[in-house]
C-alpha positions as CSV (number, residue, x, y, z in Angstrom):
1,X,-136.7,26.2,80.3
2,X,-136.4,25.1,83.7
3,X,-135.3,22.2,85.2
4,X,-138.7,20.2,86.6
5,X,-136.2,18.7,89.7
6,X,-134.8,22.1,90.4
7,X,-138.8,23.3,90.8
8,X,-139.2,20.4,92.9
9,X,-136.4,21.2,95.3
10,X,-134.7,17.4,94.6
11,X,-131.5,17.3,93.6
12,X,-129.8,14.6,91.9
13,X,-127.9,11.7,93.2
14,X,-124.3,12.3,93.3
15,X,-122.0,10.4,90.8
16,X,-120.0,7.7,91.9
17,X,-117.4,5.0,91.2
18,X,-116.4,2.0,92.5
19,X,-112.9,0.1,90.8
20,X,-112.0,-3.5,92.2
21,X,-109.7,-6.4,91.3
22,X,-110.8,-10.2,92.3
23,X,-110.6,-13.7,92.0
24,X,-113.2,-15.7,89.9
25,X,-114.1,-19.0,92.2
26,X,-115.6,-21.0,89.6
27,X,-114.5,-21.9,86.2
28,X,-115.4,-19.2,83.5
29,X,-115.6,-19.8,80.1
30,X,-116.4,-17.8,76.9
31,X,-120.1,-18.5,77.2
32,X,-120.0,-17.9,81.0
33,X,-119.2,-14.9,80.8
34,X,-120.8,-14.0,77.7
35,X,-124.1,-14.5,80.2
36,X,-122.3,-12.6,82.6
37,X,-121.8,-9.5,80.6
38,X,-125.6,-10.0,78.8
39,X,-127.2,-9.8,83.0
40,X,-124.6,-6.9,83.8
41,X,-125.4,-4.7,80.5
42,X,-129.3,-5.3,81.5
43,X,-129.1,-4.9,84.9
44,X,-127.0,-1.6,84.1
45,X,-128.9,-0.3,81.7
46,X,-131.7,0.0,83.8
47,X,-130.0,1.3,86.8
48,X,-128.1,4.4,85.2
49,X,-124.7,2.1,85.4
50,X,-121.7,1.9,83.1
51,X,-118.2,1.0,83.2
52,X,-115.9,-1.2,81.9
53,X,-114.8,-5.0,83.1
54,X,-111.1,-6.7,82.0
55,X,-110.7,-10.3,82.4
56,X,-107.8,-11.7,82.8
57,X,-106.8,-15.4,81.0
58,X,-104.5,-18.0,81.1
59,X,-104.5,-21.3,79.7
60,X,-108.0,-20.3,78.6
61,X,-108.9,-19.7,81.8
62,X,-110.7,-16.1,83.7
63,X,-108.4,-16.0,87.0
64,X,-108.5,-12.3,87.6
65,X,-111.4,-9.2,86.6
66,X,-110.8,-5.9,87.0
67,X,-113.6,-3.7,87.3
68,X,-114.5,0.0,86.9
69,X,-118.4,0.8,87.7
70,X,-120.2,4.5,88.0
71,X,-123.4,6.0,88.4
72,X,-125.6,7.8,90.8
73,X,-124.8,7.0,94.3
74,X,-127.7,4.9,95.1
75,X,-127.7,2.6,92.2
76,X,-123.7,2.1,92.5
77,X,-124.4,1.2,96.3
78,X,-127.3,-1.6,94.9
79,X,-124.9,-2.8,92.4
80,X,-122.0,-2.9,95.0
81,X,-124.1,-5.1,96.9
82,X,-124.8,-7.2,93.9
83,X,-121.3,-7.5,93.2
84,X,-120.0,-8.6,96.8
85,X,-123.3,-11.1,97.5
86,X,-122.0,-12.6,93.9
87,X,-120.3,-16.1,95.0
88,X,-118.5,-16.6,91.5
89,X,-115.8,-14.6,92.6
90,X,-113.7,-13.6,96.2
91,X,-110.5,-11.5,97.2
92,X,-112.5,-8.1,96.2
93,X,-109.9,-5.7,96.5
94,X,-111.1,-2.2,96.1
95,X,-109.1,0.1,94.6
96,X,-111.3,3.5,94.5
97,X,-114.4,4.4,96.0
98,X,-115.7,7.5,96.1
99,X,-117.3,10.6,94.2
100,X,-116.0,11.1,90.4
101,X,-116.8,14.7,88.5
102,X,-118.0,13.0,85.1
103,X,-118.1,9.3,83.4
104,X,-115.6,7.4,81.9
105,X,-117.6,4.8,80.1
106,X,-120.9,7.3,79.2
107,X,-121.7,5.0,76.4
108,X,-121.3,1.8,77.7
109,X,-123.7,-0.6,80.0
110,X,-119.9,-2.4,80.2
111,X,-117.5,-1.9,78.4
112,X,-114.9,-5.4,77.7
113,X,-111.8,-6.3,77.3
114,X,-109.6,-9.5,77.4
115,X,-106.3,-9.5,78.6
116,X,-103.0,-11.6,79.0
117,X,-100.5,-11.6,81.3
118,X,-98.3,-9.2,79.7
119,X,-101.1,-6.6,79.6
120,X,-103.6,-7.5,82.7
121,X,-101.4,-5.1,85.0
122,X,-100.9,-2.2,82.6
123,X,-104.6,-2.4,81.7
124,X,-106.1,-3.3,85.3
125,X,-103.9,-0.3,87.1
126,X,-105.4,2.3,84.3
127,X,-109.0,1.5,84.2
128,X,-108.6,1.2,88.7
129,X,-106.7,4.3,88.6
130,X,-103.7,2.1,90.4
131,X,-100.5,1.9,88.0
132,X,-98.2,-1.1,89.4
């Protein structure tokens, strides 16, 4: 069988993925960002978006995410602008942006993960692509 978009001459939107470390500006706790990851995964799911987020704690408090987002070009771009008009956090500092060949997270909205410390660097610089 042939491919209806192929008949149609459209082609689909290019994959893409954005990865970024920053700086939550207000106080997150579990249930904050509980709601957080309940709006992403929704938001996502409905967009063609997946990826996963890492959130760094101390003293029981989120002071650093890391992020790795993907999807079709357009959507990522509307999420990207999601992300940066988002006033909970600052100091975005991308760390790949381009075209990717294939998912990471296929079967995850968003993926989680806490992290200490000890780990924050290790797990950050692997899911960003930027080993420190």
């Amino acid at each position: 069988m042939t491919d209806p978009v192929e008949i149609l001459g459209h082609e689909p939107d290019p994959l893409h993925a954005l990865a970024y470390l920053s700086t939550p500006t207000v106080p997150f706790s579990d249930g904050a960002v509980n709601d957080l990851l309940l709006a992403s995964r929704t938001w996502n799911a409905m967009h063609a978006i997946t990826g996963k987020l890492i959130v760094l704690e101390e003293d029981g408090k989120v002071v650093r995410f890391a992020q790795w987002i993907e999807g079709p070009r357009s959507e990522l771009d509307t999420c990207i602008r999601r992300i940066v008009a988002d006033d909970r956090h600052a100091s975005i500092d991308v760390r790949r942006r381009g075209p990717v060949e294939a998912r990471r997270f296929p079967d995850w909205d968003m993926a989680f993960a806490h992290a200490d410390a000890a780990s924050f660097e290790g797990q950050s610089g692997e899911l960003t692509g930027t080993p420190r």
